[in-house]
N, C-alpha and C positions, 0 to 999 in steps of 0.2 A: 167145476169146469174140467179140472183132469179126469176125474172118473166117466165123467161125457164122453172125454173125446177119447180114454181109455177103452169106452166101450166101442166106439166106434172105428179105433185100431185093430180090437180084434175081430170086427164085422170084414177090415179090408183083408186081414191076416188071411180069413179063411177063405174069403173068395179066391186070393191070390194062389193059397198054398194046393186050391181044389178045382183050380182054372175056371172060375165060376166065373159068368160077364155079369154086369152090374147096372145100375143105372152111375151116368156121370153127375155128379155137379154139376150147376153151372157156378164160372164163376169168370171174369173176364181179364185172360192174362194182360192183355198189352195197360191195361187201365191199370191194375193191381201192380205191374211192372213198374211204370210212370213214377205211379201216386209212390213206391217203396224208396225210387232213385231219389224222389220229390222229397221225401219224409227224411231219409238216410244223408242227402245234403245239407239240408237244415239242420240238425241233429249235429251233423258232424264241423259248419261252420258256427255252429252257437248261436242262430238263429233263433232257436226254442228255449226260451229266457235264458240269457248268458250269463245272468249275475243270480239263477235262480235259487240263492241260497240264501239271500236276502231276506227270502219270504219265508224260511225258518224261524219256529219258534215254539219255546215249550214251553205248555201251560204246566198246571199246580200237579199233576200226577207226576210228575220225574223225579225219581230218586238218584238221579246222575250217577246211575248204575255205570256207565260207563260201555254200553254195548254198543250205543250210535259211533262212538270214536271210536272204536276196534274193530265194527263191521264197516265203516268207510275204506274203500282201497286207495281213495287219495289222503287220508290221514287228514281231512279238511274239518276236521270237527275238536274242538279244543275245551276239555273240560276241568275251569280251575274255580277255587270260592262261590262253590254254589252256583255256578252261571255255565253255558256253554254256549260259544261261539261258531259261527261258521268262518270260516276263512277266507271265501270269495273262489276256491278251484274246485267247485262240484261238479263231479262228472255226471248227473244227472241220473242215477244208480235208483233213487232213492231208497236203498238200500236201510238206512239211517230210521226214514219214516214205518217203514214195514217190517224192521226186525224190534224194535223197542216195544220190551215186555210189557208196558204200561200204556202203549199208546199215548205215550204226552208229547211226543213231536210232532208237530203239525205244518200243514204249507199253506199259508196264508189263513182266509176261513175254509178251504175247500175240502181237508180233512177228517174236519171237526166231530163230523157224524159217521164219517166212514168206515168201514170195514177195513184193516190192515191185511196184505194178502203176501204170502211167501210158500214156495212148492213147499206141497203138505211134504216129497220125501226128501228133505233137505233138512237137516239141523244145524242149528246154532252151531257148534262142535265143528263140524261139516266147514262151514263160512269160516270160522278165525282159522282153525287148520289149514284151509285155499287160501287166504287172506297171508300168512307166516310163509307157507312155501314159497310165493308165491314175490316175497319180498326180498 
């Protein structure tokens, strides 16, 4: 996906930089405007599952490495005797599911087969150092 729209950045770059006109988009602001207000309220009143932590849960690959509770920025993830908890303050990041090296956290069944995804130029390193300053 980034390397798509990578390419695609530099397709506007150069129009831009060489006053070239272009074909537009379409694409329809006041809908896309709405539906963002619409999505960004919901979101932000906890509308979009409010206790969604609930539906955490890791199967037999976890090594309780310990990276889901260190890449959490709400520290909602508690891992003691082989078991790990969620806490009930998830900010919705799922951060947790998509940085674990094993892919053994899962959200409900809906994970189960999925692809884990995190910007390819972002490291591990990267997240706990943002994550330390940042506290």
């Amino acid at each position: 996906m980034f390397r798509k729209r990578r390419k695609k950045v530099e397709k506007i770059v150069t129009y831009i930089s060489s006053f070239k006109r272009g074909k537009i988009e379409n694409f329809n602001p006041i809908g896309t405007f709405l539906f963002s207000k619409y999505i960004e309220r919901e979101f932000n009143t906890g509308q979009f599952l409010p206790d969604i932590d609930r539906n955490f849960w890791i199967d037999s690959k976890c090594t309780f490495c310990g990276i889901c509770s260190k890449i959490c920025p709400v520290n909602n993830i508690l891992i003691e005797n082989k078991s790990i908890t969620w806490k009930g303050n998830c900010e919705k990041c799922l951060a947790c599911i998509q940085w674990c090296p094993v892919e053994a956290i899962q959200f409900s069944d809906k994970t189960l087969k999925r692809k884990r995804y995190h910007h390819p130029d972002v490291t591990i390193k990267e997240m706990m150092n943002k994550l330390i300053i940042n506290t």
